[in-house]
C-alpha positions as CSV (number, residue, x, y, z in Angstrom):
1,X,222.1,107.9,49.7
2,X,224.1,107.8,46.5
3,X,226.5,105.0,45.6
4,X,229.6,107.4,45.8
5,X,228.2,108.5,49.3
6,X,227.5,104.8,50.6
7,X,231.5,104.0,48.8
8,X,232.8,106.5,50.8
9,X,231.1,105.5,54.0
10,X,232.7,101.9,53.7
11,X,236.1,103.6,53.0
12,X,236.1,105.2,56.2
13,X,234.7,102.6,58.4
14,X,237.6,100.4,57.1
15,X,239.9,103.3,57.4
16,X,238.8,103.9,61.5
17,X,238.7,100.0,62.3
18,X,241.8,99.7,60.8
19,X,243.7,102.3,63.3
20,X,241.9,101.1,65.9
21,X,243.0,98.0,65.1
22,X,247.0,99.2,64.7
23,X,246.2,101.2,68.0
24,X,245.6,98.1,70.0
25,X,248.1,95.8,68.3
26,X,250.9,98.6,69.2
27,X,249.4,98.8,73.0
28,X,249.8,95.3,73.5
29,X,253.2,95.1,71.8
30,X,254.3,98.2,74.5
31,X,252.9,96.3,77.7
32,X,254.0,92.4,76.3
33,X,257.5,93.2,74.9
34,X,259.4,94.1,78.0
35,X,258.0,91.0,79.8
36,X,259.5,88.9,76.7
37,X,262.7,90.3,76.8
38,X,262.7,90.5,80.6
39,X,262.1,86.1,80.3
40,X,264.8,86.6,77.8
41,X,267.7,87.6,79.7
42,X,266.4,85.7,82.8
43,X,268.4,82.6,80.3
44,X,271.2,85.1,80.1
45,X,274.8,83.0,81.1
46,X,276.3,86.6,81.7
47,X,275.6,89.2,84.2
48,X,274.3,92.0,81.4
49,X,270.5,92.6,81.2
50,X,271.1,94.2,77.6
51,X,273.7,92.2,76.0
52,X,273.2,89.0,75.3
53,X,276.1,86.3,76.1
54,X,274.8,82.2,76.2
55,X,272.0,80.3,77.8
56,X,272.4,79.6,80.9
57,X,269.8,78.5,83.8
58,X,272.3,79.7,86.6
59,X,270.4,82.8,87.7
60,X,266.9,80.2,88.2
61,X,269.4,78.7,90.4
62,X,270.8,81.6,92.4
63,X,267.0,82.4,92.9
64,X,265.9,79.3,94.4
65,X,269.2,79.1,96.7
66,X,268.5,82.5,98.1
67,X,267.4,82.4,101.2
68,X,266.2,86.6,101.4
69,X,264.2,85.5,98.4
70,X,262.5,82.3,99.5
71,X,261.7,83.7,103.4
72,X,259.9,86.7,101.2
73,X,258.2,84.1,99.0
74,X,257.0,82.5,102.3
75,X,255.6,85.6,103.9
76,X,254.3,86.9,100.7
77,X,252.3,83.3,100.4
78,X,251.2,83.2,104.0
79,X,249.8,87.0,103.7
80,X,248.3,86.5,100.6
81,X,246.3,83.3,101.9
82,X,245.1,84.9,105.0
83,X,244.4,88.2,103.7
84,X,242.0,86.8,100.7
85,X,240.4,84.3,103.3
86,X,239.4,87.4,105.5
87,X,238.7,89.5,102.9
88,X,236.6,87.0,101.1
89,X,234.4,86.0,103.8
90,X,233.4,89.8,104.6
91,X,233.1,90.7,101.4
92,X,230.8,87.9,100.8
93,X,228.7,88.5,103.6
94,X,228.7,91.9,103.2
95,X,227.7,91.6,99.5
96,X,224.5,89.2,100.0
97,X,223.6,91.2,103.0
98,X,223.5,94.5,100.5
99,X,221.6,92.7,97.6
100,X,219.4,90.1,99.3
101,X,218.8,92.7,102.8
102,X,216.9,95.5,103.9
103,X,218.3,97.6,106.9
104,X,219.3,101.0,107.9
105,X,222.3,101.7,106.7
106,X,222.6,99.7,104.0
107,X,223.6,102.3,101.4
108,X,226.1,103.5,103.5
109,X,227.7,100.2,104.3
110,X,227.7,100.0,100.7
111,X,229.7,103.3,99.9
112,X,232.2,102.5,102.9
113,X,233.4,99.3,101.3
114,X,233.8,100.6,98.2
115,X,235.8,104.1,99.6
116,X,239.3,102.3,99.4
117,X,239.0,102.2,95.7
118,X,238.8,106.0,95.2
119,X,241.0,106.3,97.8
120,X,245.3,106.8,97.4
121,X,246.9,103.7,98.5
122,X,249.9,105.8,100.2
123,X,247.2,107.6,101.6
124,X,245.1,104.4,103.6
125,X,248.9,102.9,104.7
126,X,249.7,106.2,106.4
127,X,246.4,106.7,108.0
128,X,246.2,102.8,109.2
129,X,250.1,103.2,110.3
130,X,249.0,106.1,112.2
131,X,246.5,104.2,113.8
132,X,248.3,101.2,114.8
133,X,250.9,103.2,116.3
134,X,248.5,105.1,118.5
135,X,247.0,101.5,119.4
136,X,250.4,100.2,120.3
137,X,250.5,97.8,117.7
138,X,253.6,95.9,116.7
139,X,254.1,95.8,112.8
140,X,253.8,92.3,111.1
141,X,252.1,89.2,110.3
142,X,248.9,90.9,111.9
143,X,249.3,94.5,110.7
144,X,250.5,93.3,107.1
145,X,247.0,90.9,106.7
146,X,245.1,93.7,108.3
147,X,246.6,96.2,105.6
148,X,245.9,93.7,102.7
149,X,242.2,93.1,103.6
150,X,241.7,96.6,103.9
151,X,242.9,96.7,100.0
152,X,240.9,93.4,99.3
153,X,237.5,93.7,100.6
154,X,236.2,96.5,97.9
155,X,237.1,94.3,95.0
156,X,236.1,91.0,96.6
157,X,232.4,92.7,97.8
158,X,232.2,93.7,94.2
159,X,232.2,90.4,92.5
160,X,229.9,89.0,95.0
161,X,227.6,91.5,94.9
162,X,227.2,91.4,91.0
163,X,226.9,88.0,91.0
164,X,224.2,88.0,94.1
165,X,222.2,90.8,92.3
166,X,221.8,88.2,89.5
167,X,220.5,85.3,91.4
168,X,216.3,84.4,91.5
169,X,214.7,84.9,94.3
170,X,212.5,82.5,93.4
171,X,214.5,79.8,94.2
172,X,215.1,80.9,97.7
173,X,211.2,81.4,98.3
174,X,210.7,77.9,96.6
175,X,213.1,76.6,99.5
176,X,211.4,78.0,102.0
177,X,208.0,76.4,100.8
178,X,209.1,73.3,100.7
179,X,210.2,73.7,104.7
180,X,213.6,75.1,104.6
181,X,214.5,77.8,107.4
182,X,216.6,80.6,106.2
183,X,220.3,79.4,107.0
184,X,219.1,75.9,104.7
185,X,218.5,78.0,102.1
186,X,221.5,80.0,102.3
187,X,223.6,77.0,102.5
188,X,222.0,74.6,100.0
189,X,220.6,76.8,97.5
190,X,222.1,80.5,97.6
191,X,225.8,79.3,99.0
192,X,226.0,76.7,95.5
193,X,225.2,79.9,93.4
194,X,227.9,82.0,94.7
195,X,230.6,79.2,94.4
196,X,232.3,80.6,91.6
197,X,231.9,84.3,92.3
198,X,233.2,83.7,95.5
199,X,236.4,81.9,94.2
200,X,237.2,84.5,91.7
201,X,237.3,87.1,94.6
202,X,239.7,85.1,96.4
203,X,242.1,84.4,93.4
204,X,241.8,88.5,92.8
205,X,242.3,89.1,96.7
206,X,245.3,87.2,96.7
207,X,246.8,87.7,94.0
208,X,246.7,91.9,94.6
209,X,247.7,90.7,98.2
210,X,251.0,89.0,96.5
211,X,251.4,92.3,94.2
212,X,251.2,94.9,97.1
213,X,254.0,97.4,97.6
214,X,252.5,100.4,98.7
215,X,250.6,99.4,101.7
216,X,253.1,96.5,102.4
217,X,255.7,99.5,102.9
218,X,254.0,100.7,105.9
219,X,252.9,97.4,107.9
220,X,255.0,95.6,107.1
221,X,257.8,95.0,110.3
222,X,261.2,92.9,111.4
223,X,260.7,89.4,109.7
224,X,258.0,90.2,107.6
225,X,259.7,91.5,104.3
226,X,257.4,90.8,101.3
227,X,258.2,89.8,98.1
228,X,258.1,93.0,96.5
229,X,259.7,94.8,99.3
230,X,262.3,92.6,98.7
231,X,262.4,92.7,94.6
232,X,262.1,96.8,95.4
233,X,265.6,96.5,97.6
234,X,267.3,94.7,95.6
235,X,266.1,96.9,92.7
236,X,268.3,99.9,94.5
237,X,271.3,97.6,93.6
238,X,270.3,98.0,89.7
239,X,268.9,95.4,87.8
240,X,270.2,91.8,87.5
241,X,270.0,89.0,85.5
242,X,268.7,87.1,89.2
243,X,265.6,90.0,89.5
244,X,265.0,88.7,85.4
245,X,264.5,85.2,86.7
246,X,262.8,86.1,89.7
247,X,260.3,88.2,87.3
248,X,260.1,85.4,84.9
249,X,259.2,82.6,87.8
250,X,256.2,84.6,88.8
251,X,255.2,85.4,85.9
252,X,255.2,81.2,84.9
253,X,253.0,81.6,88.6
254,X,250.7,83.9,87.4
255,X,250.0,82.2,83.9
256,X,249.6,78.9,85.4
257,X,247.1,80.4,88.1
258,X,245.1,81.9,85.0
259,X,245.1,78.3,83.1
260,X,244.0,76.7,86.0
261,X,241.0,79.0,86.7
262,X,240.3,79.1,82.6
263,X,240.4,75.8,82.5
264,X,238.1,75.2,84.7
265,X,235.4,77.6,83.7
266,X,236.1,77.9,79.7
267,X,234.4,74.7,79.0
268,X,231.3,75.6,81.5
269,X,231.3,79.2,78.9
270,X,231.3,77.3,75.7
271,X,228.9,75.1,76.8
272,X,226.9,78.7,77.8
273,X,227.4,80.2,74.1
274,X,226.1,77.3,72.3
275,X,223.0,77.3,74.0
């Protein structure tokens, strides 16, 4: 290869990282600029979203007095809760029973909890509507969890079963030389593993739990408005300085949720790396 060839070569390498860098500066600028100016205006004294009056914390205020709001934020919460508990827990059993089991059916098992994901939301809520109508069901607390662990599980049985696939066997067998029967090992050696897979699938459970509109829209009954059912009414109104502050609060919520978790695992990564 001549030098002008090998030149040339380095002029368009920097030339292709260098839009690809620009590319993905630009995406993050289009999905992290409306949520800054959304925050923005949330500190708006006047009622316009575009035009830009004082600071003011009044519609922070008028969000924490509003009782439609709050008695949303409760059912949201409680939902959310439930929901990732459920879907946790048979996601989790399901996942080790995949990796670590051999029985008939096992592949299909596999393929049915993963089915929601390919699936249309729209089109599991009106099938699972359908079906608790024809079972006499009365839409709520019941049908909204019910709705959200049918959303949940594929993603929960996912983490656990990437982290299960991972573990050493070895270490199970080595329990069950030294005298341990098979629910010992499970909780002593296999349970400790999954810890931290097993959390992460019940922040991401509830926190798509918290986000759901679609399948919320169709279990959900009388009493039982969600948060973003609620935010989605009072979006037909046209949108308010009260919505911006609303917005901004959980997005604080969802930043603080993402310290917490980061914190708690970034020093166990670094720790990793330097190794």
């Amino acid at each position: 290869m001549t030098p002008h060839s090998k030149a040339q070569g380095r002029f368009i390498r920097r030339v292709v990282h260098g839009i690809s860098g620009w590319i993905t500066l630009l995406t993050y600028l289009f999905m992290l600029v409306p949520i800054v100016v959304l925050i923005a205006f949330a500190f708006n004294a006047g009622k316009s979203t575009v035009v830009w009056t004082g600071f003011s914390f009044r519609w922070f205020e008028k969000v924490v007095s509003n009782r439609n709001i709050l008695d949303a934020l409760q059912v949201s919460l409680i939902v959310a809760l439930a929901s990732a508990a459920v879907s946790t827990a048979i996601g989790s059993v399901a996942a080790v029973a995949i990796t670590r089991r051999s029985f008939p059916g096992r592949d299909l098992l596999g393929a049915a909890l993963a089915a929601p994901l390919v699936l249309p939301e729209i089109v599991l809520g009106v099938a699972l509507l359908v079906f608790m109508s024809f079972a006499g069901m009365i839409l709520g607390y019941t049908t909204l969890i019910i709705g959200h662990v049918l959303v949940s599980i594929p993603f929960a049985t996912l983490i656990v079963r990437a982290a299960a696939s991972s573990l050493d066997p070895r270490l199970e067998n080595a329990a069950a030389d030294l005298g341990a029967n098979e629910w010992q090992t499970f909780r002593m050696v296999t349970l400790p593993q999954l810890m931290p897979s097993i959390f992460t699938a019940f922040i991401l459970s509830a926190t798509l739990s918290f986000d759901n509109l679609v399948m919320s829209t169709f279990t959900s009954g009388v009493g039982t408005t969600t948060l973003p059912l609620r935010i989605y009414s009072m979006l037909k109104l046209g949108i308010t300085p009260e919505i911006n502050a609303l917005g901004a609060l959980m997005v604080l919520a969802n930043v603080t949720i993402l310290l917490l978790v980061m914190g708690r695992y970034l020093p166990l990564m670094l720790k990793t790396n330097r190794r």
